[in-house]
Steps between C-alpha positions, in 0.01 A plus 500: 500500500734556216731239385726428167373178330641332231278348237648413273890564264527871553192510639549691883166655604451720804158340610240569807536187703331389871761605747635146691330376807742357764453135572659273754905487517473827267618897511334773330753721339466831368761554228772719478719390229540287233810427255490310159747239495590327191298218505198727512616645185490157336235403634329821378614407161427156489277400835600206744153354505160516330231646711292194566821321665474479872827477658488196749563730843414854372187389369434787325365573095613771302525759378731531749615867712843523406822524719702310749772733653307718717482631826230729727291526827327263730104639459348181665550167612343168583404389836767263545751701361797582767773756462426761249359792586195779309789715284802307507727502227532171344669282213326248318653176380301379217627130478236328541516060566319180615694424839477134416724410175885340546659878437278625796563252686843566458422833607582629127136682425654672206530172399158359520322335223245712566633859535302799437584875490215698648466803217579283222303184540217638728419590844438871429843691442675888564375613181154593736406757763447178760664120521395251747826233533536220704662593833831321490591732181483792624839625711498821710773736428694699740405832668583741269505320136283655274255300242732607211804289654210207611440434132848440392530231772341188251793629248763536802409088598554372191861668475556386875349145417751524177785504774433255708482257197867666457661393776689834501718493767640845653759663304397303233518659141185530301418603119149584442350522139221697435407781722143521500253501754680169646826585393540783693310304816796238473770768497339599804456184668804394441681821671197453779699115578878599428566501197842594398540642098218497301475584178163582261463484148163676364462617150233804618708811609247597705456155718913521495511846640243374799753159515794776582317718714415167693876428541566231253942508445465479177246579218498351154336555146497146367455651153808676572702299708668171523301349842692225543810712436458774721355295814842280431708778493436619841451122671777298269286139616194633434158648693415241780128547407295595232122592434318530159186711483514649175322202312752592183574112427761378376720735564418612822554148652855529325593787724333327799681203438862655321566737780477247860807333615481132516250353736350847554112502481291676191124497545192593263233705608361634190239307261670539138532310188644203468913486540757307342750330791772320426482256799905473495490811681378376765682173519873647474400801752285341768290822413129415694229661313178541703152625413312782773110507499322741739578541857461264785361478872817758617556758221196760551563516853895504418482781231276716771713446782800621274275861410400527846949464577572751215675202267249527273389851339292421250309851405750544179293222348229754435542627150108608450153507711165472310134448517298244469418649208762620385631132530260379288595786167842537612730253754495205272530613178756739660725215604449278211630783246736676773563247760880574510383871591367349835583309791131525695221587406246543782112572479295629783150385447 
């Protein structure tokens, strides 16, 4: 079969693999979609893990088939395999862990000390025509849910994971920065569990077109626009919760911070540079700042059950559909010198 391999910085090669053989507590996939996620785009640029490196559950060397967010069809599946059925539509979660560390034990698998993303770190990936994936990672969708909407579910969890860190209560008032791929998902999620207000500020004019289609209240251009200002204006206290995806630094966490009311809640999703914090902040405003990793046991099976309700419409996501190779001359090169001209990107192999 064909899959996209990465070999090396830069270095994506559609290769002629052996198609995956099912094994005990496993699912043989047949792809449908793919997107690239951020991470894959800096992992592209700088790779994760040398190819010799066996990651402790995935077990897997490199060079690795690329991609993590993906979605497709039940082909075949092991003997002792219950519950999914020859041509269902399924999700994969690609978190990967040990069972038997403190975090899982504490049920926190995102957590684990030795977490694994299936795609990245091994274990095959959606960058191929097949996938064979352990059996508890792969959720059926609804009747009706198309493959396209299936592979923006992994995005969807971490946005709905990104919540429940939160604490948003209904009604609450939110202020989400950045409106990428995970932005946007949190703008959604949030409406999806009651949100009241909720702001976005997104320097591409494209992603903040998609935020207002979505139904965010109110749509900034930071380069433009006071944040803190504008989401004051309109809630005099201050936003009761805030989310920073943007990975801008310094300033970004100024506007997550600057625009909550006292003892509101901002939390960090994205993986940028290193901020400057003025700890005071937090000591005269009871502000809690919490960190978001992932998804947990709940949030797949939360983020389908809100598509298959209608609370979650995801498809405006989409901003372009490629091949496999067209991935490898085009999709990541296209987002590293024009990511603000996308949301998703998402290949069909």
């Amino acid at each position: 079969m064909r899959a996209l391999r990465l070999h090396g910085p830069r270095d994506l090669r559609v290769d002629e693999v052996p198609e995956p053989r099912v094994v005990p507590g496993s699912v043989k996939i047949r792809v449908g979609w793919n997107g690239i996620c951020g991470f894959d785009v800096r992992n592209y640029l700088d790779p994760v893990l040398p190819d010799e490196y066996l990651h402790p559950v995935l077990r897997t060397h490199g060079p690795h088939v690329q991609g993590h967010e993906f979605s497709g069809r039940v082909v075949e599946t092991a003997a002792d395999v219950r519950g999914l059925s020859p041509g269902a539509v399924v999700a994969v979660e690609p978190l990967v862990f040990d069972g038997s560390c403190a975090a899982c034990r504490r049920r926190e698998y995102n957590l684990c000390e030795n977490y694994g993303f299936i795609g990245l770190m091994g274990g095959g990936g959606g960058m191929a025509e097949y996938a064979v994936v352990p059996a508890d990672r792969v959720h059926p969708m609804p009747e009706g849910v198309s493959p396209t909407v299936a592979a923006l579910v992994e995005p969807l969890a971490v946005a709905w994971h990104a919540v429940r860190r939160s604490g948003m209560r209904r009604g609450d008032s939110v202020l989400v920065i950045g409106a990428g791929p995970v932005g946007l998902g949190l703008l959604m999620a949030a409406r999806a569990r009651g949100a009241g207000r909720v702001s976005v500020s997104e320097v591409s004019a494209l992603r903040r077109r998609v935020a207002a289609d979505l139904g965010a209240d109110l749509v900034l251009d930071p380069t433009e626009t006071d944040v803190v200002a504008a989401v004051r204006e309109r809630a005099t206290l201050g936003a009761d919760i805030s989310f920073e995806t943007s990975g801008a630094g310094t300033d970004a966490m100024a506007s997550l911070l600057g625009a909550l009311r006292k003892g509101g809640r901002a939390v960090t999703v994205s993986e940028g540079p290193p901020v400057v914090l003025d700890p005071a902040v937090l000591a005269f405003t009871e502000i809690d700042l919490v960190g978001s990793f992932g998804y947990g046991p709940g949030d797949f099976p939360e983020v389908i059950a809100a598509i298959a309700a209608g609370s979650l419409r995801p498809k405006p996501l989409v901003t372009d559909r490629l091949t496999l190779e067209k991935a490898r001359e085009k999709g990541y090169e296209e987002l590293i010198a024009h990511g603000d001209d996308h949301v998703k990107i998402l290949v069909h192999p």
